[in-house]
DOLUMTI-624323 format. One record per residue: y, x, z of N, C-alpha, C in turn; residue in three letters. Coordinates in steps of 0.2 Angstrom, whole numbers, padded with zeros to 4 digits, m for minus. Example, Ala and Ser with C-alpha at 12.3 -4.5 7.8 and 13.67 -1.06 7.14 Angstrom:
[[m0028; 0066; 0039]; [m0022; 0062; 0039]; [m0016; 0066; 0039]; "ALA"]
[[m0011; 0064; 0035]; [m0005; 0068; 0036]; [0000; 0064; 0039]; "SER"]
//
This chain:
[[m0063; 0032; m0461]; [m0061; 0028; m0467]; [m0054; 0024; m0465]; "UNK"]
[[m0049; 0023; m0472]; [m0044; 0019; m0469]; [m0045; 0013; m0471]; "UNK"]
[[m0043; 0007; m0463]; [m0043; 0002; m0468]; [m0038; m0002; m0467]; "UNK"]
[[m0037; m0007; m0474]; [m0032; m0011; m0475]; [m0029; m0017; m0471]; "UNK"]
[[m0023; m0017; m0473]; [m0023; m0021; m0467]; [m0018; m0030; m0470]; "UNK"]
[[m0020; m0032; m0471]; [m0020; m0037; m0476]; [m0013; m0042; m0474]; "UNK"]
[[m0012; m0044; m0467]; [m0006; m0045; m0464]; [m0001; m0043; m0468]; "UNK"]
[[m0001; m0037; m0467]; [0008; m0035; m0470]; [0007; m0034; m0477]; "UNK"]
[[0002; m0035; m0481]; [0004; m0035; m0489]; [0003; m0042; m0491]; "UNK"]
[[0003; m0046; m0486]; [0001; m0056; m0490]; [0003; m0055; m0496]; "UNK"]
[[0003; m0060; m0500]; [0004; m0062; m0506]; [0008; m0068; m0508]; "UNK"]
[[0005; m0073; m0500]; [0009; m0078; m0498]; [0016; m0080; m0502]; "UNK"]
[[0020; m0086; m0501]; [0026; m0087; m0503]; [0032; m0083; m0497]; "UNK"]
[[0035; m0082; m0500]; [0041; m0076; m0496]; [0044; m0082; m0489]; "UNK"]
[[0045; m0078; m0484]; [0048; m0084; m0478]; [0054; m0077; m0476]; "UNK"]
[[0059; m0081; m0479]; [0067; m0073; m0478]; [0069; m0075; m0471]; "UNK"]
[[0068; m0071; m0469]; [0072; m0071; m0461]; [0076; m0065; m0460]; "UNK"]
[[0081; m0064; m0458]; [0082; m0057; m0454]; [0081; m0057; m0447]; "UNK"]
[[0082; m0050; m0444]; [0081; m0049; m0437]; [0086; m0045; m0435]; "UNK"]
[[0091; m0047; m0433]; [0096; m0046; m0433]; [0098; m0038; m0428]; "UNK"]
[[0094; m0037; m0424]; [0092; m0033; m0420]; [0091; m0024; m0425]; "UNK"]
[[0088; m0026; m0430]; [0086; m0021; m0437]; [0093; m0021; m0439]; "UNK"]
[[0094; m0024; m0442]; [0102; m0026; m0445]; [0109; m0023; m0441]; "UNK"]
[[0108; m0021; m0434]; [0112; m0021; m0429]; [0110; m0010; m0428]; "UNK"]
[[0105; m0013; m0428]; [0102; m0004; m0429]; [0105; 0002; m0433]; "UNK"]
[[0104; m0005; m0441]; [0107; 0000; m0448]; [0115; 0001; m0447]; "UNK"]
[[0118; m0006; m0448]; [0126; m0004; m0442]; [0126; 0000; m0438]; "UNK"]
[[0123; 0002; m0434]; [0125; 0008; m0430]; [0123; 0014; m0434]; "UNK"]
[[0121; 0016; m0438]; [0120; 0021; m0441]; [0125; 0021; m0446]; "UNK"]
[[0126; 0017; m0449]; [0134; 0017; m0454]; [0139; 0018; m0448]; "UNK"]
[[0141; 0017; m0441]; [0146; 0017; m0440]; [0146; 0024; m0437]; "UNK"]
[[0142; 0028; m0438]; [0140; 0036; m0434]; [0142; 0039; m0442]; "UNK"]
[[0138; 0035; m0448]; [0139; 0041; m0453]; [0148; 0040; m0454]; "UNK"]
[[0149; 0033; m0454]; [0156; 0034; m0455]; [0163; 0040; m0451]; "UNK"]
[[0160; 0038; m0443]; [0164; 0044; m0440]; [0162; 0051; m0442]; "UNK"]
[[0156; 0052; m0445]; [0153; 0060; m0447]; [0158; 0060; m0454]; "UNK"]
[[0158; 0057; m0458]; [0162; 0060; m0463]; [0168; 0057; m0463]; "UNK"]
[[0171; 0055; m0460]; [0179; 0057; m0458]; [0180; 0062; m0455]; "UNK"]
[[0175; 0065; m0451]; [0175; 0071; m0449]; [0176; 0079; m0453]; "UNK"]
[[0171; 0076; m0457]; [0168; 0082; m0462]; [0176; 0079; m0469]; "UNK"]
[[0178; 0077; m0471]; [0185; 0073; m0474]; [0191; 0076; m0472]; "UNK"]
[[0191; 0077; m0466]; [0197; 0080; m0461]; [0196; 0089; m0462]; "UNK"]
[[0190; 0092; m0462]; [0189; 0098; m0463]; [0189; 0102; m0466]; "UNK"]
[[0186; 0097; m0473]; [0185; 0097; m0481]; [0196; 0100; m0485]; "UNK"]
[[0199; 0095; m0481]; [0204; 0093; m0483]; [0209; 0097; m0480]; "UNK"]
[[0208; 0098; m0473]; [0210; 0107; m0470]; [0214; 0104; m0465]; "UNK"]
[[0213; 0095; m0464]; [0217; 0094; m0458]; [0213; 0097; m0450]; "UNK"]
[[0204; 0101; m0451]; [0203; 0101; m0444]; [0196; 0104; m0448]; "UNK"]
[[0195; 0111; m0450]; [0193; 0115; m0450]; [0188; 0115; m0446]; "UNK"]
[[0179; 0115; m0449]; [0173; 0114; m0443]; [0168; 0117; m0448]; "UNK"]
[[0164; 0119; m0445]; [0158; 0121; m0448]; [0150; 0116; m0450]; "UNK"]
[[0151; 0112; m0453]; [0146; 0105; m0452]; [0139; 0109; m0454]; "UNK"]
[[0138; 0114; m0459]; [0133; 0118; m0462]; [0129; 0121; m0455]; "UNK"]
[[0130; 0125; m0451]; [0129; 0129; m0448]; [0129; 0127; m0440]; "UNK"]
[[0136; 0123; m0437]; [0137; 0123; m0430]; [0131; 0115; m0430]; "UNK"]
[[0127; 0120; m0423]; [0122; 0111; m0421]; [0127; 0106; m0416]; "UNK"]
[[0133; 0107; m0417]; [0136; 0100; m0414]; [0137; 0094; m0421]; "UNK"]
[[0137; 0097; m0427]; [0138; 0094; m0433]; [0130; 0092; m0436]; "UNK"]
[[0126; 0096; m0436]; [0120; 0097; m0440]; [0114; 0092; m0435]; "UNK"]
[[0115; 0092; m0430]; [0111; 0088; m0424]; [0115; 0082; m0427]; "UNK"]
[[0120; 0080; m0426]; [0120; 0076; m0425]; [0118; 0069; m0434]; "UNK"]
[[0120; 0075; m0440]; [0116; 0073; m0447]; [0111; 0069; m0446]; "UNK"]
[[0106; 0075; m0443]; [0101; 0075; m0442]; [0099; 0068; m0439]; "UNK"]
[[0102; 0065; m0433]; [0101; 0059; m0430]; [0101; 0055; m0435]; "UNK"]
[[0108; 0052; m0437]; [0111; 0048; m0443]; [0106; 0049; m0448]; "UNK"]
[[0102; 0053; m0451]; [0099; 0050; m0456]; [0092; 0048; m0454]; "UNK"]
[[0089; 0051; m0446]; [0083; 0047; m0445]; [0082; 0042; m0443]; "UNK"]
[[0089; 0040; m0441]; [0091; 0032; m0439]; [0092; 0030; m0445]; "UNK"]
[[0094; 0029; m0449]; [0092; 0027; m0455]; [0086; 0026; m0460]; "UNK"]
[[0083; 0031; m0461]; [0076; 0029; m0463]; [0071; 0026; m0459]; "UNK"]
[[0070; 0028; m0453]; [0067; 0022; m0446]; [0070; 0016; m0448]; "UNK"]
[[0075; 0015; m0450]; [0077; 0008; m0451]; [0074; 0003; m0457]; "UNK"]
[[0076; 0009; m0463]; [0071; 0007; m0468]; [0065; 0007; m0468]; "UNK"]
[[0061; 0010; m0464]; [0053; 0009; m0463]; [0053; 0001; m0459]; "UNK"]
[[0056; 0001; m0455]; [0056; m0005; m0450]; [0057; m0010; m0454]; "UNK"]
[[0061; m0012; m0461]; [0063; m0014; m0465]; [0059; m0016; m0470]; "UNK"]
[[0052; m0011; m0470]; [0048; m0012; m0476]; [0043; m0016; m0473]; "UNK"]
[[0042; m0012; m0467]; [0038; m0018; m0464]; [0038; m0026; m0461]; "UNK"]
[[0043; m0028; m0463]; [0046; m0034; m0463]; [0047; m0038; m0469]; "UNK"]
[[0047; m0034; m0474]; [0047; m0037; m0478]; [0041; m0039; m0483]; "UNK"]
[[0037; m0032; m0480]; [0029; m0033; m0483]; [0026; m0042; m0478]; "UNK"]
[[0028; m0040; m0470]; [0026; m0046; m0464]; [0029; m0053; m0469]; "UNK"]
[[0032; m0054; m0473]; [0034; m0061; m0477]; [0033; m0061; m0482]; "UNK"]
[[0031; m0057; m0486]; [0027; m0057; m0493]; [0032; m0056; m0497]; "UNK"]
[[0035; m0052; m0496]; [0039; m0049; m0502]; [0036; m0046; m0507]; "UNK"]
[[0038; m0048; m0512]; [0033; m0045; m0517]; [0036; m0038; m0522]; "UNK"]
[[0032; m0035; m0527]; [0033; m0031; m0529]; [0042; m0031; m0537]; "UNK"]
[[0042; m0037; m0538]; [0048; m0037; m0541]; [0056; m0039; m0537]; "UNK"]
[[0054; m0042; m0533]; [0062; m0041; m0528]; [0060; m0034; m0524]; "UNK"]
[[0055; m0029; m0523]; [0055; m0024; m0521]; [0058; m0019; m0526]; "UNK"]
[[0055; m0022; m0532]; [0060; m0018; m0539]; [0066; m0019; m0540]; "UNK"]
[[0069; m0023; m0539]; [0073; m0026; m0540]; [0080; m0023; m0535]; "UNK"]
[[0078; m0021; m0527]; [0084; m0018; m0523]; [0080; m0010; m0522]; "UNK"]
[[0075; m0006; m0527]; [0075; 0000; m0528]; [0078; 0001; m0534]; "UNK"]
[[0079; m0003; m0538]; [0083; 0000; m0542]; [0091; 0002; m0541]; "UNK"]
[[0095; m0005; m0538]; [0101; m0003; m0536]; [0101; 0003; m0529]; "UNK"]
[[0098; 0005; m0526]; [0097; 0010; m0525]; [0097; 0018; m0530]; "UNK"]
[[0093; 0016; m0534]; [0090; 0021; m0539]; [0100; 0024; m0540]; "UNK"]
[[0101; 0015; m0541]; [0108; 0017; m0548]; [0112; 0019; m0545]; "UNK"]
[[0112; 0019; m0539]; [0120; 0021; m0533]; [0117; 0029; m0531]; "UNK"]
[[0109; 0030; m0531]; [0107; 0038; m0532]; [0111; 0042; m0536]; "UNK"]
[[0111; 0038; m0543]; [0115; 0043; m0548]; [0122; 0042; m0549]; "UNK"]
[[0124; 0037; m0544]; [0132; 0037; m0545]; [0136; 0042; m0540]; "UNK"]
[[0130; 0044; m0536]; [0131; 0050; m0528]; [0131; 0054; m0532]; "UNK"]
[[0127; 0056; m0538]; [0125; 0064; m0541]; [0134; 0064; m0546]; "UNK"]
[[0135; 0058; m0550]; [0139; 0058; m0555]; [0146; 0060; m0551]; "UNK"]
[[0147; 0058; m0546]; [0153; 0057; m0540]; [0154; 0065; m0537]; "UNK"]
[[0148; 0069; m0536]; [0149; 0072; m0531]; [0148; 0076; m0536]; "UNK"]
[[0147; 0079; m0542]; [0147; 0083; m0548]; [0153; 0084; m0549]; "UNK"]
[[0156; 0079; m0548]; [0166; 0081; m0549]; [0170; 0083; m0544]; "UNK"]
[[0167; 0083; m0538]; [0170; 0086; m0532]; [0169; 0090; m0530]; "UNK"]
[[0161; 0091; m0531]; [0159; 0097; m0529]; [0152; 0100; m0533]; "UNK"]
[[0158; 0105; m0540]; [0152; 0105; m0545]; [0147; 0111; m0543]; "UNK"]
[[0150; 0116; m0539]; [0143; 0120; m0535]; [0139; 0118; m0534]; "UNK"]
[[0139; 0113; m0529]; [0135; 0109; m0523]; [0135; 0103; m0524]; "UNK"]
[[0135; 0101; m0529]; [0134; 0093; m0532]; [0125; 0091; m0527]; "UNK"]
[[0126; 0085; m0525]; [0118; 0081; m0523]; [0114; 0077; m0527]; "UNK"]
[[0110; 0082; m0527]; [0105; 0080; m0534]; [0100; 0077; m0531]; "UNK"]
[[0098; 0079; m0524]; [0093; 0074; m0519]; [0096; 0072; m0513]; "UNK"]
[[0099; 0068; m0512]; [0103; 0066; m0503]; [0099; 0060; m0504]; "UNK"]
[[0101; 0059; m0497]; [0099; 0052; m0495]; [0094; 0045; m0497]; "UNK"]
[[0099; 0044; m0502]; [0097; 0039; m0508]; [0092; 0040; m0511]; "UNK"]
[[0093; 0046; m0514]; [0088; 0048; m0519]; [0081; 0050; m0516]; "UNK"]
[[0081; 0053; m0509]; [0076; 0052; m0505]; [0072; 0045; m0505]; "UNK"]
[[0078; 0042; m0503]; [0076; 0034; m0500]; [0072; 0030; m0506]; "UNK"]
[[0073; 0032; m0511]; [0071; 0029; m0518]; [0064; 0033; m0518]; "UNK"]
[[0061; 0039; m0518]; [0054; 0041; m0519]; [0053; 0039; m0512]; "UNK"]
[[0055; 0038; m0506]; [0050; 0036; m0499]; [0050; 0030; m0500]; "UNK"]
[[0053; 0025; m0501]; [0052; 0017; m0500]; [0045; 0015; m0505]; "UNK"]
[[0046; 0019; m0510]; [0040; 0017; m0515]; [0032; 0021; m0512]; "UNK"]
[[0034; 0026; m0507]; [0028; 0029; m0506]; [0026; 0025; m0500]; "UNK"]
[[0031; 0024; m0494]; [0030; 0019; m0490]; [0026; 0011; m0491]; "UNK"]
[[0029; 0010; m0497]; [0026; 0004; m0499]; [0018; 0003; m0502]; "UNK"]
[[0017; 0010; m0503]; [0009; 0008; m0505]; [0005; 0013; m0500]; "UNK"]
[[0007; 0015; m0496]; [0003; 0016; m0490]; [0005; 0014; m0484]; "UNK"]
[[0006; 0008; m0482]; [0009; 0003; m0480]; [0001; 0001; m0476]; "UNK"]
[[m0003; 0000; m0481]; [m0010; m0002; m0476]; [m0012; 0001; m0472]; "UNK"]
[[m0012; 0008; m0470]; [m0014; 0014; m0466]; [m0013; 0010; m0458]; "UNK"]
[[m0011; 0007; m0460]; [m0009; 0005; m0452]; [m0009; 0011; m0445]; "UNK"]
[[m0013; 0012; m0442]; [m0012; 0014; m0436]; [m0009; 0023; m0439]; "UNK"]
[[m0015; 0022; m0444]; [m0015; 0030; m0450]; [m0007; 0034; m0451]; "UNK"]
[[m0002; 0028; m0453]; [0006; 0031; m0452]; [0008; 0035; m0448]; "UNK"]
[[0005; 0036; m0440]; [0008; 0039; m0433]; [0006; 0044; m0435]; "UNK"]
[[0000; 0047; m0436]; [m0003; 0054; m0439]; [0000; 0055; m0445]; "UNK"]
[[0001; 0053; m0449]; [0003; 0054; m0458]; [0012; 0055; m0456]; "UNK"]
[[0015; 0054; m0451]; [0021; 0054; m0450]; [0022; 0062; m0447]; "UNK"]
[[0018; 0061; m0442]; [0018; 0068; m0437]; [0016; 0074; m0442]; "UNK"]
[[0011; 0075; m0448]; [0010; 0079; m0452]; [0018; 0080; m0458]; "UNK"]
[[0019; 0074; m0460]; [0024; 0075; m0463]; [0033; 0077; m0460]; "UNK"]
[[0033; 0077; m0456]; [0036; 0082; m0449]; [0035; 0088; m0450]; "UNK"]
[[0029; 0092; m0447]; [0025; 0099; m0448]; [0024; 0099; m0453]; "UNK"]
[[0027; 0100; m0459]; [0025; 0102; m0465]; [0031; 0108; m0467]; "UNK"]
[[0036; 0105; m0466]; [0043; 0109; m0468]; [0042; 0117; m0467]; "UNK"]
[[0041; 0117; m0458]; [0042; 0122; m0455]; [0034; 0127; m0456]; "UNK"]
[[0027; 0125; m0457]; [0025; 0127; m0458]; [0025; 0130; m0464]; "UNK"]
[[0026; 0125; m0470]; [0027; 0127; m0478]; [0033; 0134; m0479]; "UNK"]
[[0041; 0134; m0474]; [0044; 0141; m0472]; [0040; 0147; m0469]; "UNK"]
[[0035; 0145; m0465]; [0033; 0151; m0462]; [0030; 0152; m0469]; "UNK"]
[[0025; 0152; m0471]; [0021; 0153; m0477]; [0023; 0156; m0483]; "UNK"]
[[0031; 0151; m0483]; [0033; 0157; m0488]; [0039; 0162; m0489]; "UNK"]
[[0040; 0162; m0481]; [0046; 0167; m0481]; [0042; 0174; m0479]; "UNK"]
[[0047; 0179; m0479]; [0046; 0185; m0480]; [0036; 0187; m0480]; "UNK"]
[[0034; 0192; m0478]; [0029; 0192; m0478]; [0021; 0186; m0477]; "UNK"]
[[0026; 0180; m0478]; [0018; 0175; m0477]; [0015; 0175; m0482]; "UNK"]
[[0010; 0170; m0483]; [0003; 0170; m0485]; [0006; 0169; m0493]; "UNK"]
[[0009; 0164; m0494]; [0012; 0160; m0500]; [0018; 0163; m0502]; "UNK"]
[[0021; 0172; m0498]; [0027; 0171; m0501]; [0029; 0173; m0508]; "UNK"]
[[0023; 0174; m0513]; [0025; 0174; m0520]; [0026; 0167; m0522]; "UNK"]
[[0023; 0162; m0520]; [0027; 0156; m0523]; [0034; 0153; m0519]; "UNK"]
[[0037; 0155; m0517]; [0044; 0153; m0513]; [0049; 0153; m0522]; "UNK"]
[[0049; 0157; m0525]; [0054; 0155; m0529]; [0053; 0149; m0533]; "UNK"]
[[0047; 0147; m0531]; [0045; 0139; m0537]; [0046; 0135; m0532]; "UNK"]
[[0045; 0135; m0525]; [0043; 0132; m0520]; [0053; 0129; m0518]; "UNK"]
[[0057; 0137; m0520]; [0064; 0134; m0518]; [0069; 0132; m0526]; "UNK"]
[[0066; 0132; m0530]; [0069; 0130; m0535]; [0070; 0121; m0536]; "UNK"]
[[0077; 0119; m0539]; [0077; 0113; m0537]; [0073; 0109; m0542]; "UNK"]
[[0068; 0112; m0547]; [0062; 0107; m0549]; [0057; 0107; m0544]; "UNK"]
[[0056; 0109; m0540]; [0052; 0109; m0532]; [0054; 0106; m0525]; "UNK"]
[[0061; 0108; m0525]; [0065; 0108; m0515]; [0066; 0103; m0515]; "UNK"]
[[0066; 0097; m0519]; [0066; 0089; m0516]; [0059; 0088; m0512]; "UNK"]
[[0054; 0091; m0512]; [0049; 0092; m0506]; [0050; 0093; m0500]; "UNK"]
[[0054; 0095; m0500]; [0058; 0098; m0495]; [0051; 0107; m0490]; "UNK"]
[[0046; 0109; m0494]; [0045; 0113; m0492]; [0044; 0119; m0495]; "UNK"]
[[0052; 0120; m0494]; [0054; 0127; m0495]; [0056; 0133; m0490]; "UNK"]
[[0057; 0140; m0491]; [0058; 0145; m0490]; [0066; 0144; m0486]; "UNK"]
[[0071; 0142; m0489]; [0077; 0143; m0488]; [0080; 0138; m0492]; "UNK"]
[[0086; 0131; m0488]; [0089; 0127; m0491]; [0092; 0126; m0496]; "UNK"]
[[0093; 0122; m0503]; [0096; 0122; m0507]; [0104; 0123; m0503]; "UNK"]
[[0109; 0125; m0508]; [0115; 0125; m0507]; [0118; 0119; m0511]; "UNK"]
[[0121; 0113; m0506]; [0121; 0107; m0508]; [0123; 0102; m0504]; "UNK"]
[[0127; 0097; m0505]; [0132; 0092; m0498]; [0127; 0092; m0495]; "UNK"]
[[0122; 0086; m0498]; [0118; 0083; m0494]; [0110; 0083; m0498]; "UNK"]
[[0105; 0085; m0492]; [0099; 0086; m0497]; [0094; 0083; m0490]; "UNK"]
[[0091; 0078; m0492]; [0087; 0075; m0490]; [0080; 0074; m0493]; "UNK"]
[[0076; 0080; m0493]; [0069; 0079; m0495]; [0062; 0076; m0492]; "UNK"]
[[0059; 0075; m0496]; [0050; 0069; m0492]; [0049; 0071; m0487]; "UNK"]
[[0049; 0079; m0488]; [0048; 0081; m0481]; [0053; 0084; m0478]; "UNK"]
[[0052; 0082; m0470]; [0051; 0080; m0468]; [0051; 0072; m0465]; "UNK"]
[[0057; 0068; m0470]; [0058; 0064; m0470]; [0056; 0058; m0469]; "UNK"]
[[0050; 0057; m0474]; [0043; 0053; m0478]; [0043; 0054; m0469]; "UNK"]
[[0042; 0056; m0466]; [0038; 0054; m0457]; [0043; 0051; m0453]; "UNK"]
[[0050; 0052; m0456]; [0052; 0048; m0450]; [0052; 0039; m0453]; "UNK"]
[[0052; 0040; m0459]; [0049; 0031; m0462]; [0045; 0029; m0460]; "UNK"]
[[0040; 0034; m0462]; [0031; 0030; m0462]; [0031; 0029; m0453]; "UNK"]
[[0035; 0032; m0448]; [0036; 0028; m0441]; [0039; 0025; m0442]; "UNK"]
[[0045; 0021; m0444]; [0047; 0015; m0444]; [0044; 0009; m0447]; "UNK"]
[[0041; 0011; m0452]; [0035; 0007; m0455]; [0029; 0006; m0452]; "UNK"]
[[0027; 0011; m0446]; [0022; 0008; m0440]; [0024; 0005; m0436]; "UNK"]
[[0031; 0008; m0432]; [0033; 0003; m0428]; [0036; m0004; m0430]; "UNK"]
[[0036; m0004; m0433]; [0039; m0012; m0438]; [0031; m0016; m0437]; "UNK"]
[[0026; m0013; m0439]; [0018; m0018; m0440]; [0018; m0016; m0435]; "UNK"]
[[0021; m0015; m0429]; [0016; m0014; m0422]; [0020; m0019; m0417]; "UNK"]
[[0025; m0018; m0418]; [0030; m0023; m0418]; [0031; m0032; m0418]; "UNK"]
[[0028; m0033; m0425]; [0026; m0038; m0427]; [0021; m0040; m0425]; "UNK"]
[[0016; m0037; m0424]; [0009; m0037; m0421]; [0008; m0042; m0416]; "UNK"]
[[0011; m0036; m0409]; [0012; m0036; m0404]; [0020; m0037; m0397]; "UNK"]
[[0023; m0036; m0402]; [0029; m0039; m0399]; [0034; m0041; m0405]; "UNK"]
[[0034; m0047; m0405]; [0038; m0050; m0410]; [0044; m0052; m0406]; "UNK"]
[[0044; m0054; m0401]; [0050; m0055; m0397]; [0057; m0051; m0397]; "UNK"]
[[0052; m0045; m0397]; [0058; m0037; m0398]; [0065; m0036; m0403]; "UNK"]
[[0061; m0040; m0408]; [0065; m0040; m0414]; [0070; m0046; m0416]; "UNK"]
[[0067; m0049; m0409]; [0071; m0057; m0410]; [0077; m0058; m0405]; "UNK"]
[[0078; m0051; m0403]; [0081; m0052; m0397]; [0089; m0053; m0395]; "UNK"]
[[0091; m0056; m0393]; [0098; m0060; m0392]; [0104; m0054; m0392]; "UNK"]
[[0107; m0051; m0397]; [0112; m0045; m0397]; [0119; m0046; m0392]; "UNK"]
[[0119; m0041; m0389]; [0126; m0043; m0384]; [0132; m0043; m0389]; "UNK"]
[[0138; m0046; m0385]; [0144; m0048; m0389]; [0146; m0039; m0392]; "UNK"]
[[0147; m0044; m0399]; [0148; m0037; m0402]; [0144; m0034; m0408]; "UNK"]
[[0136; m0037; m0405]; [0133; m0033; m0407]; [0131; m0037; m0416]; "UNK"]
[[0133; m0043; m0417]; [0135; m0046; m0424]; [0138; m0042; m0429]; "UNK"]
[[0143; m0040; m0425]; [0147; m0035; m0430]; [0144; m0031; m0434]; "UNK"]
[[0140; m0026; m0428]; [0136; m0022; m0431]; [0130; m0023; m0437]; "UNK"]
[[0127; m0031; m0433]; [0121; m0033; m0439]; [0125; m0035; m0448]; "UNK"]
[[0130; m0039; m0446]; [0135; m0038; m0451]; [0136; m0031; m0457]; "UNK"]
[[0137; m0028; m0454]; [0138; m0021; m0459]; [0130; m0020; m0461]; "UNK"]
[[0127; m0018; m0455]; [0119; m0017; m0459]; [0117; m0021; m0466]; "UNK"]
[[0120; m0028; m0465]; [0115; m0029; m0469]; [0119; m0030; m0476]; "UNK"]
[[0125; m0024; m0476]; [0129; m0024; m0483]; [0130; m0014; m0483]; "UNK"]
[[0123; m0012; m0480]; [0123; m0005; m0478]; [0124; m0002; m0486]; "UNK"]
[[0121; m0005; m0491]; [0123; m0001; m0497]; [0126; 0001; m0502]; "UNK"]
[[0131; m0006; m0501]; [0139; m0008; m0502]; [0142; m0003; m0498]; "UNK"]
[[0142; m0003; m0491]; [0146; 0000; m0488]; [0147; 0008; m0490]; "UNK"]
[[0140; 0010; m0489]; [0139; 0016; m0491]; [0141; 0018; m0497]; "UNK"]
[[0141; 0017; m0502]; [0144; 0018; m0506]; [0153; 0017; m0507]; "UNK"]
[[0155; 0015; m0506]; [0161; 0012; m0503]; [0165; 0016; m0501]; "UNK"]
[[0162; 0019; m0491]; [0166; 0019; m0486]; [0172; 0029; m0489]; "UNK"]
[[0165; 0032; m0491]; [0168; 0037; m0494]; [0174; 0038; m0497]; "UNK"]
[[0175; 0035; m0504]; [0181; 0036; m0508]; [0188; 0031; m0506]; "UNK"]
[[0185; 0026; m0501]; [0192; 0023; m0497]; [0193; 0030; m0492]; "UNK"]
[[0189; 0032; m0490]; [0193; 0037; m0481]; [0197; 0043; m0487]; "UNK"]
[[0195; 0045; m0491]; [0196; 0052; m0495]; [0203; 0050; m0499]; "UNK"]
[[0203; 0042; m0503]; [0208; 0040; m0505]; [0213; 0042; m0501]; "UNK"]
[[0212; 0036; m0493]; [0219; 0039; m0488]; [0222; 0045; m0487]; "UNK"]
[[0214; 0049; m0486]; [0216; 0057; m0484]; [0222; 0058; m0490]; "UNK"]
[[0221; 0059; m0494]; [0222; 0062; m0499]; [0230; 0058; m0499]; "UNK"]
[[0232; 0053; m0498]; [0237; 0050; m0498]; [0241; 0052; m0493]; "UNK"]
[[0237; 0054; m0488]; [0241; 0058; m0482]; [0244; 0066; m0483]; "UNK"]
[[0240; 0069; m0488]; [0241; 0075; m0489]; [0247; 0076; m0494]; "UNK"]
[[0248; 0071; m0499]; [0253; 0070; m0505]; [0261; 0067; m0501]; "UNK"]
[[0258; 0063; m0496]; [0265; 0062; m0492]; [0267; 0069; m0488]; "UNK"]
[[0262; 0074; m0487]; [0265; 0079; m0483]; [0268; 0084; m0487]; "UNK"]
[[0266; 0085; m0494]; [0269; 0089; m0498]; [0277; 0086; m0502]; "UNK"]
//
């Protein structure tokens, strides 16, 4: 039986702190997405042709970057359930999420109307943080629920590619009223596609290690950043701003570079 665990959903009056340490985390992951897409900007643009789809020097390293970032977000949720955050300031910065979701889709429709992003990041981050939020009391239950939500992808593939058990349902399974599951046959064709699964598991550990954290080692997250490392906390904690931002400023230059070359 699960039980709830009442610490991290108090109801209590809210007591705002940051941890600067969390905030210093999210900054590093903006400053990795940031060199990843001046990367993919420079190739897009034909100043330095890469393969970011397919080569794992590009795809590994995605991959980091957005687990560092939803770990962060779980860490995040769990801090902010630890001070009683409540469920309208929790509506409140899922919505501005929600609305920067569809300003990716509206943005990246006219760049790239093939492969426009109908589920990346964001749009992920907006159904896991509400799902994380209300299974937040599982407490120890997350480590398991995170690990399944991981094997899900690759098994839900075996099942439905060629010959497996389920593969008459892979064309519903990979159609995009289904592939924001992320348990499909073959990936959608698309910038950035970040499904629950298997993503929902790198949160729901963030969101363990945040209550396990607070628990039992509270000091960890209070811990004194080396020089510099302000900077980082600084960005983190204008991560959505920036994100939305840092794109159309580096693509702007690009682009101003390629017109002075013409």
């Amino acid at each position: 039986m699960i039980r709830a665990m009442p610490s991290f959903a108090t109801t209590t009056a809210p007591i705002s702190r940051r941890y600067d340490v969390v905030d210093a985390l999210r900054g590093l992951a903006m400053v990795w997405m940031t060199v990843f897409h001046f990367c993919f900007d420079l190739s897009h643009l034909g100043f330095w042709p890469q393969d970011f789809r397919t080569d794992p020097f590009w795809t590994l390293q995605r991959t980091g970057i957005v687990s560092l970032f939803l770990f962060c977000a779980g860490l995040g949720q769990a801090i902010a359930l630890h001070q009683g955050q409540g469920w309208p300031r929790f509506g409140r910065r899922w919505g501005q999420i929600a609305l920067c979701a569809l300003l990716v889709t509206l943005g990246s429709a006219i760049m790239f109307p093939r492969s426009f992003i109908y589920f990346g990041v964001l749009h992920g981050m907006a159904v896991m943080l509400v799902i994380a939020r209300c299974t937040a009391g599982w407490g120890r239950w997350l480590w398991l629920a995170g690990l399944v939500a991981v094997l899900l992808p690759p098994l839900a593939h075996y099942l439905l590619s060629g010959a497996g058990a389920l593969a008459e349902l892979a064309p519903w399974f990979n159609s995009r009223a289904l592939n924001w599951l992320g348990l499909v046959a073959r990936k959608p064709y698309t910038e950035d596609y970040v499904p629950v699964f298997p993503w929902l598991g790198v949160m729901w550990w963030g969101l363990a290690s945040g209550q396990w954290l607070l628990a039992h080692r509270p000091s960890l997250l209070q811990w004194q950043l080396p020089a510099g490392g302000a900077l980082l906390a600084g960005l983190g904690r204008w991560s959505l701003s920036y994100y939305m931002l840092h794109q159309p400023v580096m693509l702007a230059i690009l682009a101003g570079v390629v017109w002075m070359r013409t």
